[in-house]
Backbone as XML, in Angstrom:
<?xml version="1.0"?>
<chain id="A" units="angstrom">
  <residue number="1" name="UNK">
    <atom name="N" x="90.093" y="171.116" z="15.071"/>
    <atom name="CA" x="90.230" y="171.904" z="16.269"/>
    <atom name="C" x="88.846" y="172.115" z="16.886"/>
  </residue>
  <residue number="2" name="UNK">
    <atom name="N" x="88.350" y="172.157" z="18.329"/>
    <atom name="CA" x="87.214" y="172.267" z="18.594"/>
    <atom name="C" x="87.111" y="173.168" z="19.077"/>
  </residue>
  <residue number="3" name="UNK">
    <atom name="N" x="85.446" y="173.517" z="18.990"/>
    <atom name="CA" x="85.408" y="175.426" z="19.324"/>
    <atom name="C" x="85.301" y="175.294" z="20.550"/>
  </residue>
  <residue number="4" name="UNK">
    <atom name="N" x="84.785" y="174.129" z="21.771"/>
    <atom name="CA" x="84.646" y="174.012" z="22.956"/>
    <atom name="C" x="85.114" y="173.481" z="23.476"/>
  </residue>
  <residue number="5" name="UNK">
    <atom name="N" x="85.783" y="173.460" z="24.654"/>
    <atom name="CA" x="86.751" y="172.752" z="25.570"/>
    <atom name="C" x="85.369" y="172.389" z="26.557"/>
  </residue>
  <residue number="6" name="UNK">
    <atom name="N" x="85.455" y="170.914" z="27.138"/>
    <atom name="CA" x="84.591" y="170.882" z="28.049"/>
    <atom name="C" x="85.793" y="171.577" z="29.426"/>
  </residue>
  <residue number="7" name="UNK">
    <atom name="N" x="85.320" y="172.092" z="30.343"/>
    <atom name="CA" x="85.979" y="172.399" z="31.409"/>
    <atom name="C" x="85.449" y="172.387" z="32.705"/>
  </residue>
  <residue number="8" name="UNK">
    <atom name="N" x="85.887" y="171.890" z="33.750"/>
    <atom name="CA" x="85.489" y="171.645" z="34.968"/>
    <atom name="C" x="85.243" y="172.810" z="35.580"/>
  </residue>
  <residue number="9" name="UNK">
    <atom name="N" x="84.262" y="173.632" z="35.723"/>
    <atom name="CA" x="83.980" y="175.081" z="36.120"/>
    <atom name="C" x="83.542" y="174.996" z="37.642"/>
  </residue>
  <residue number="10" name="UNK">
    <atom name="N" x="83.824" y="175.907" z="38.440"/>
    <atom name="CA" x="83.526" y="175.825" z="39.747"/>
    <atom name="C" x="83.488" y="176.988" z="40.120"/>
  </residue>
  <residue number="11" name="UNK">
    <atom name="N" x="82.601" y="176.901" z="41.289"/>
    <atom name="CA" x="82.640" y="178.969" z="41.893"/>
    <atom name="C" x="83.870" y="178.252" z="43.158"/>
  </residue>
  <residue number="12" name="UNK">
    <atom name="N" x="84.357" y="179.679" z="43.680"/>
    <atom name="CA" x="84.751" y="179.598" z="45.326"/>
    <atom name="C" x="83.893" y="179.647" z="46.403"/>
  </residue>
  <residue number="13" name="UNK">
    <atom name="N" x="84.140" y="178.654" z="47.145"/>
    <atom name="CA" x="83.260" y="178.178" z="48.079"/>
    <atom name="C" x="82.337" y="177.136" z="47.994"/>
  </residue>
  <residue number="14" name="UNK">
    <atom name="N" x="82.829" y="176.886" z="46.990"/>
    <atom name="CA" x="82.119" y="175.076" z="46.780"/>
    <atom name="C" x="82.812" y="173.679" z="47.158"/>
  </residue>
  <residue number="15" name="UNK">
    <atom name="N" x="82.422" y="173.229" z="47.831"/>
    <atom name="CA" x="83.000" y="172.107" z="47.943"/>
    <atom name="C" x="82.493" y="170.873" z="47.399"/>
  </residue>
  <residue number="16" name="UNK">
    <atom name="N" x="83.373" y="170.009" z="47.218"/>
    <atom name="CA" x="83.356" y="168.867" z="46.455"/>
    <atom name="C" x="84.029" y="167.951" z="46.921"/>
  </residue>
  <residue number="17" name="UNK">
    <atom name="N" x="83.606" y="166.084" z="46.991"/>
    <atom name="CA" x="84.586" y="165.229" z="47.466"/>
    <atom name="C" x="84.739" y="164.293" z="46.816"/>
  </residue>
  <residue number="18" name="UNK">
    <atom name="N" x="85.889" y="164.029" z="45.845"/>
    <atom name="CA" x="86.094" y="163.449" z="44.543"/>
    <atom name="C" x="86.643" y="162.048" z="44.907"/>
  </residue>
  <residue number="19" name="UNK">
    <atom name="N" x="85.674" y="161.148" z="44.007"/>
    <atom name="CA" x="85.123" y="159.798" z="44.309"/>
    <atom name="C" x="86.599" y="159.177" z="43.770"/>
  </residue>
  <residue number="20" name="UNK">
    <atom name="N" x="87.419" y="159.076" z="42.893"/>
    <atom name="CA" x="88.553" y="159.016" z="42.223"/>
    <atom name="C" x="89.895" y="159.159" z="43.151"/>
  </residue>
  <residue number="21" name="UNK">
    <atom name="N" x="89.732" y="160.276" z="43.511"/>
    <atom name="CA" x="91.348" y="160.444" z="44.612"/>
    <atom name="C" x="90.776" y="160.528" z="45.621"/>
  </residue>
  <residue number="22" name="UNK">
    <atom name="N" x="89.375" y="160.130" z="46.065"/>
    <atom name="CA" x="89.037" y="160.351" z="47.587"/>
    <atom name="C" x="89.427" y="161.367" z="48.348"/>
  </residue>
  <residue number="23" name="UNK">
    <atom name="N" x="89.674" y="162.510" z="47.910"/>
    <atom name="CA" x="89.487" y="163.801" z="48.912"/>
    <atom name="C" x="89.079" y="165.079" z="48.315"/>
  </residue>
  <residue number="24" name="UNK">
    <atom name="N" x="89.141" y="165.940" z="49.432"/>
    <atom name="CA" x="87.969" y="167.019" z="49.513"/>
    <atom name="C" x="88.475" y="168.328" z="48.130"/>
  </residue>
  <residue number="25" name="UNK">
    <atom name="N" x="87.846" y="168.696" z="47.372"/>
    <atom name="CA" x="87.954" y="169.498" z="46.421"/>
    <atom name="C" x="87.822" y="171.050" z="46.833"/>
  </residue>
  <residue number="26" name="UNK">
    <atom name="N" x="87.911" y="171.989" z="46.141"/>
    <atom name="CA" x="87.233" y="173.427" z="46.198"/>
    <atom name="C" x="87.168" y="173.719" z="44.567"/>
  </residue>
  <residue number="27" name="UNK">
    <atom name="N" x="86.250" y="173.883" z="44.501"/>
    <atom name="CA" x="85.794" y="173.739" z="43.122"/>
    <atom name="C" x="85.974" y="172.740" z="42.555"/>
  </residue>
  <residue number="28" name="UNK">
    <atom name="N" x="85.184" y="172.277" z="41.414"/>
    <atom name="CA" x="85.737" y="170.938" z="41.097"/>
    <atom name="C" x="86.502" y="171.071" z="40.177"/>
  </residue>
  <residue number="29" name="UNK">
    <atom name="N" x="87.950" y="169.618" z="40.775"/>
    <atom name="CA" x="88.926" y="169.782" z="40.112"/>
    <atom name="C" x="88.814" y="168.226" z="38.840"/>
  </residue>
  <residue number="30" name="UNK">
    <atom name="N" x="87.431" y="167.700" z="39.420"/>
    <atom name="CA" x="87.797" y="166.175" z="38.954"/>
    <atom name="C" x="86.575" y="166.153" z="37.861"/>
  </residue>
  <residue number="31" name="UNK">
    <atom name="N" x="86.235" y="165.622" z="37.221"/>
    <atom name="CA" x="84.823" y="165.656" z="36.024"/>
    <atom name="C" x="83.536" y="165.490" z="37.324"/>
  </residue>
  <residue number="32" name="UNK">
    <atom name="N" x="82.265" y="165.274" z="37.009"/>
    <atom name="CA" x="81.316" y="165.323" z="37.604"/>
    <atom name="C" x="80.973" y="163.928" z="37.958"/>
  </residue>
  <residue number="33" name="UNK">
    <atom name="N" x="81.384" y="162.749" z="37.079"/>
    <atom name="CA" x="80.892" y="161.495" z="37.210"/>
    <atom name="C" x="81.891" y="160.767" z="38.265"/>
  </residue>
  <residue number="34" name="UNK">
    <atom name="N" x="82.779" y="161.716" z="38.671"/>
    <atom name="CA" x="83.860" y="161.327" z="39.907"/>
    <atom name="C" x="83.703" y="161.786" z="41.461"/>
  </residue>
  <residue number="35" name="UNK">
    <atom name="N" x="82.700" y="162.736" z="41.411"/>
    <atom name="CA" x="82.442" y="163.502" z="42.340"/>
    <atom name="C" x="81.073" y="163.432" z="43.083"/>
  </residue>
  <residue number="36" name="UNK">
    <atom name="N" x="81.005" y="164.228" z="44.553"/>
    <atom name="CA" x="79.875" y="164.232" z="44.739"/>
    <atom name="C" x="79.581" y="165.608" z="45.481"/>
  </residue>
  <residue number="37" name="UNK">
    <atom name="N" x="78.955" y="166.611" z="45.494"/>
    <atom name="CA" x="78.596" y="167.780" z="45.412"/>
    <atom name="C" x="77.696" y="168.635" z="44.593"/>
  </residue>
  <residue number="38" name="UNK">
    <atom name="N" x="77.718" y="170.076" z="44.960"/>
    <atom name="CA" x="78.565" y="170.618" z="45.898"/>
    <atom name="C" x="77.941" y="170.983" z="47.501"/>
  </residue>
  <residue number="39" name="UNK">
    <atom name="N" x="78.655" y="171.314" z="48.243"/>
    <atom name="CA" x="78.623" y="171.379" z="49.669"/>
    <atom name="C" x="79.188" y="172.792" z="50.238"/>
  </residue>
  <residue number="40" name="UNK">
    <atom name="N" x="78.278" y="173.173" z="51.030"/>
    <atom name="CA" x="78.324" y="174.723" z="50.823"/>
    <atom name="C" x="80.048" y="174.465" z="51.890"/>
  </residue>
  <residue number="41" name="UNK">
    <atom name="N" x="80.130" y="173.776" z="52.722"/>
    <atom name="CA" x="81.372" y="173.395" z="53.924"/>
    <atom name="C" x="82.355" y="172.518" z="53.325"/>
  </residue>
  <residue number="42" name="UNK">
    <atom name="N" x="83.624" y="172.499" z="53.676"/>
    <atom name="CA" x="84.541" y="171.319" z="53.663"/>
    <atom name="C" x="84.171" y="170.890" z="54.568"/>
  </residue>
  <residue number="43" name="UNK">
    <atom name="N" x="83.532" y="170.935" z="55.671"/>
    <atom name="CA" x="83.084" y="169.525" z="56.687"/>
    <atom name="C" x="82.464" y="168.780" z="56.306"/>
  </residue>
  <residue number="44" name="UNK">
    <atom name="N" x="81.385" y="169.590" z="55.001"/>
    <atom name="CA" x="80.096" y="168.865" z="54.604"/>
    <atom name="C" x="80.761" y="167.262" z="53.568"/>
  </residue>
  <residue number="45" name="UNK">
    <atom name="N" x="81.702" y="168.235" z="52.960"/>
    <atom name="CA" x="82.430" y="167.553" z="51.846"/>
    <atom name="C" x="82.983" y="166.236" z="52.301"/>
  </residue>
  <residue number="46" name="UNK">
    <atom name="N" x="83.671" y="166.707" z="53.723"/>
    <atom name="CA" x="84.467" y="165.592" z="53.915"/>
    <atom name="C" x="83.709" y="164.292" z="54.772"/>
  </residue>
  <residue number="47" name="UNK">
    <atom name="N" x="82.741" y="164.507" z="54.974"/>
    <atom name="CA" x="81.460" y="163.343" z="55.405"/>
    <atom name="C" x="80.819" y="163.202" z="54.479"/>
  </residue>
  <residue number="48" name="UNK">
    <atom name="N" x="81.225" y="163.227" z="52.819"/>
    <atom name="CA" x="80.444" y="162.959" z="52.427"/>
    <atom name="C" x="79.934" y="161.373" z="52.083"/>
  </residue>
  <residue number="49" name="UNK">
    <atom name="N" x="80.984" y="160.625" z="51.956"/>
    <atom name="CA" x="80.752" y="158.919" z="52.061"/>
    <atom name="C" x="79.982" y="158.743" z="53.332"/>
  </residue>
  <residue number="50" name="UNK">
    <atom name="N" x="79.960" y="159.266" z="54.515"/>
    <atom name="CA" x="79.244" y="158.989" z="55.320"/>
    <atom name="C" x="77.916" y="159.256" z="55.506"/>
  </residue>
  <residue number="51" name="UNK">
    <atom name="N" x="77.625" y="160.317" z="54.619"/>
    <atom name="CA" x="76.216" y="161.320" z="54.283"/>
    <atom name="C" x="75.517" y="160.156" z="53.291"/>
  </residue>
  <residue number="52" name="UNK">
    <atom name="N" x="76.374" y="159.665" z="52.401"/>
    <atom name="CA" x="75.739" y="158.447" z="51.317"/>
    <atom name="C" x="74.651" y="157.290" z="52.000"/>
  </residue>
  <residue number="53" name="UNK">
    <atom name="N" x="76.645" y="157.027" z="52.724"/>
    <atom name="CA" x="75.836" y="155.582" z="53.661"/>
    <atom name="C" x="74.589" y="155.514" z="54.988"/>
  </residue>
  <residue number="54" name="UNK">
    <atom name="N" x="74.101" y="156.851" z="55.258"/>
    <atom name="CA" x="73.292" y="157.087" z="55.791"/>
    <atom name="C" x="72.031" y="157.306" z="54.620"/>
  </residue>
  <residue number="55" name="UNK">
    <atom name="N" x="72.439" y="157.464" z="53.703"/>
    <atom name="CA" x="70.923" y="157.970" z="53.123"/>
    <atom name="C" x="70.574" y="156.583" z="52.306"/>
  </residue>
  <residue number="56" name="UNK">
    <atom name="N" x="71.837" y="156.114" z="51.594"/>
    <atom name="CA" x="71.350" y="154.880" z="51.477"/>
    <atom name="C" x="70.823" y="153.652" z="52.806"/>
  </residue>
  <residue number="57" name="UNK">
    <atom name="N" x="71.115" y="153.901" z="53.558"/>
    <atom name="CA" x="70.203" y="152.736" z="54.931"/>
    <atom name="C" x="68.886" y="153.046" z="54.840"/>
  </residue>
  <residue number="58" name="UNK">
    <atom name="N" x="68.960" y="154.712" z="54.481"/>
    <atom name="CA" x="67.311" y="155.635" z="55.549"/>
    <atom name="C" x="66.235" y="154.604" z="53.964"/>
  </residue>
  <residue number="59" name="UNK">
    <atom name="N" x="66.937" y="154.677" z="52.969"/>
    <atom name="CA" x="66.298" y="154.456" z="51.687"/>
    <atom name="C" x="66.111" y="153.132" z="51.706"/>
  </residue>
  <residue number="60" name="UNK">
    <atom name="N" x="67.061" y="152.042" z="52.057"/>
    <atom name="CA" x="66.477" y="150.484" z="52.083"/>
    <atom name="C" x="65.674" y="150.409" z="52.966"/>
  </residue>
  <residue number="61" name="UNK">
    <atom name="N" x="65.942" y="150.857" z="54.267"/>
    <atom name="CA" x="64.788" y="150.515" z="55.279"/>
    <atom name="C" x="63.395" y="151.416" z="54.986"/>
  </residue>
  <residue number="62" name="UNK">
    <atom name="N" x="63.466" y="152.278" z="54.361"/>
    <atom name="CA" x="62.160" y="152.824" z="53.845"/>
    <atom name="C" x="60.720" y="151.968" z="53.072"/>
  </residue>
  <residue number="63" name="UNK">
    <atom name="N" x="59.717" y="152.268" z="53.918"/>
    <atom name="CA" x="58.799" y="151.541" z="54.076"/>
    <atom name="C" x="57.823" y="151.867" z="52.611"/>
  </residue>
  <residue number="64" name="UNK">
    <atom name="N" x="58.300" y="152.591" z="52.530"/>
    <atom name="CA" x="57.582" y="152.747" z="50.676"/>
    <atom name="C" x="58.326" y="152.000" z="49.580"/>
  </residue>
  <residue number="65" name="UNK">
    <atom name="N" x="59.639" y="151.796" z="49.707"/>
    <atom name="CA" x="60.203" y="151.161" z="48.912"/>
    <atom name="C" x="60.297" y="149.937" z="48.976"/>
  </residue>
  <residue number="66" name="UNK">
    <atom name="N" x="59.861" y="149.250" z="50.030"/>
    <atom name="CA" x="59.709" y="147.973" z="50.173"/>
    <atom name="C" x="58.033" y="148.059" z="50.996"/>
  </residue>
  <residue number="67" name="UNK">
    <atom name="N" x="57.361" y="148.357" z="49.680"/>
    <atom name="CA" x="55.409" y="148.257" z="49.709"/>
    <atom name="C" x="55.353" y="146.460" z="49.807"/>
  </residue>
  <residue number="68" name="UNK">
    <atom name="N" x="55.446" y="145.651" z="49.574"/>
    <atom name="CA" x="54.918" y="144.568" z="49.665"/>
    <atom name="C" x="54.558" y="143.821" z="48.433"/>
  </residue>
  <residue number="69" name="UNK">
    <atom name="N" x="55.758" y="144.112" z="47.358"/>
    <atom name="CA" x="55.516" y="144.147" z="46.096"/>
    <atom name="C" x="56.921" y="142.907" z="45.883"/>
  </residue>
  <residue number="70" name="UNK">
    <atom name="N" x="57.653" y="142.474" z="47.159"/>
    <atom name="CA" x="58.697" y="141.605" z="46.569"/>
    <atom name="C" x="57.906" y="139.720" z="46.242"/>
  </residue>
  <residue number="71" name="UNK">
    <atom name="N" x="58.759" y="139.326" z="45.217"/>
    <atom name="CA" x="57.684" y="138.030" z="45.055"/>
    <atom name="C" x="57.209" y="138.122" z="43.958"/>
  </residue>
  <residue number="72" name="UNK">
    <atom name="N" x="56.665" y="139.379" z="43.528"/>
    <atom name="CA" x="55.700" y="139.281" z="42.608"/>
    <atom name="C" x="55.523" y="140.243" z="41.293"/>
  </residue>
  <residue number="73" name="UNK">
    <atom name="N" x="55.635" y="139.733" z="39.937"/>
    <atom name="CA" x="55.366" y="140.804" z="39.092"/>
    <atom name="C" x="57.030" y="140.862" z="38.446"/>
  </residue>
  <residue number="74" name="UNK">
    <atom name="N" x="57.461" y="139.845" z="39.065"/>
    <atom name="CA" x="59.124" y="139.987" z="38.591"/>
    <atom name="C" x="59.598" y="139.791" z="37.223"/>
  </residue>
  <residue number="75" name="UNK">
    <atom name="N" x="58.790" y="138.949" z="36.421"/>
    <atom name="CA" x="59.102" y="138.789" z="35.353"/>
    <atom name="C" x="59.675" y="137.532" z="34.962"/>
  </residue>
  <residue number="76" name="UNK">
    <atom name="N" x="59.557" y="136.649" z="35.742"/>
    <atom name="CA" x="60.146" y="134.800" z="35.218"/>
    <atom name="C" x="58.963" y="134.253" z="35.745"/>
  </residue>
  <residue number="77" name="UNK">
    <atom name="N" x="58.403" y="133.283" z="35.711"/>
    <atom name="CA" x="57.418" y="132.340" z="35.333"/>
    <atom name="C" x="58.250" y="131.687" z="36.204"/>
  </residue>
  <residue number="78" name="UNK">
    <atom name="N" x="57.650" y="130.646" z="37.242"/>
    <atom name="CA" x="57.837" y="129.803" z="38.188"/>
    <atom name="C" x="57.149" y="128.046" z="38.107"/>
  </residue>
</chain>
């Protein structure tokens, strides 16, 4: 018998938008590795695939992450 239950704990007024059933949570109802939050809004929640795909663009086109380092240092011998 185990002395701990893991349990999905959440306050009210959190939002969450669960990667698994694709929609918007209040508290989380889904584990953490399904989810993405929390978000103080259900508006926030429910843009949240769109909040991703914006931050992932801002991050490829980011000029630090692509320093001038492709080409080289990769690790195979040519």
């Amino acid at each position: 018998m185990a002395l701990f239950k893991r349990r999905t704990v959440g306050k009210a007024g959190e939002w969450f938008y669960c990667l698994e059933h694709k929609k918007v949570e209040e508290g989380p109802e889904c584990p953490a590795k399904n989810r993405f939050g929390p978000y103080e809004t259900r508006a926030e929640a429910e843009r949240a695939m769109d909040t991703a795909r914006e931050r992932n663009l801002e991050w490829e086109n980011d000029p630090k992450w692509h320093d001038g380092d492709r080409g080289t240092g990769g690790g195979s011998a040519s």
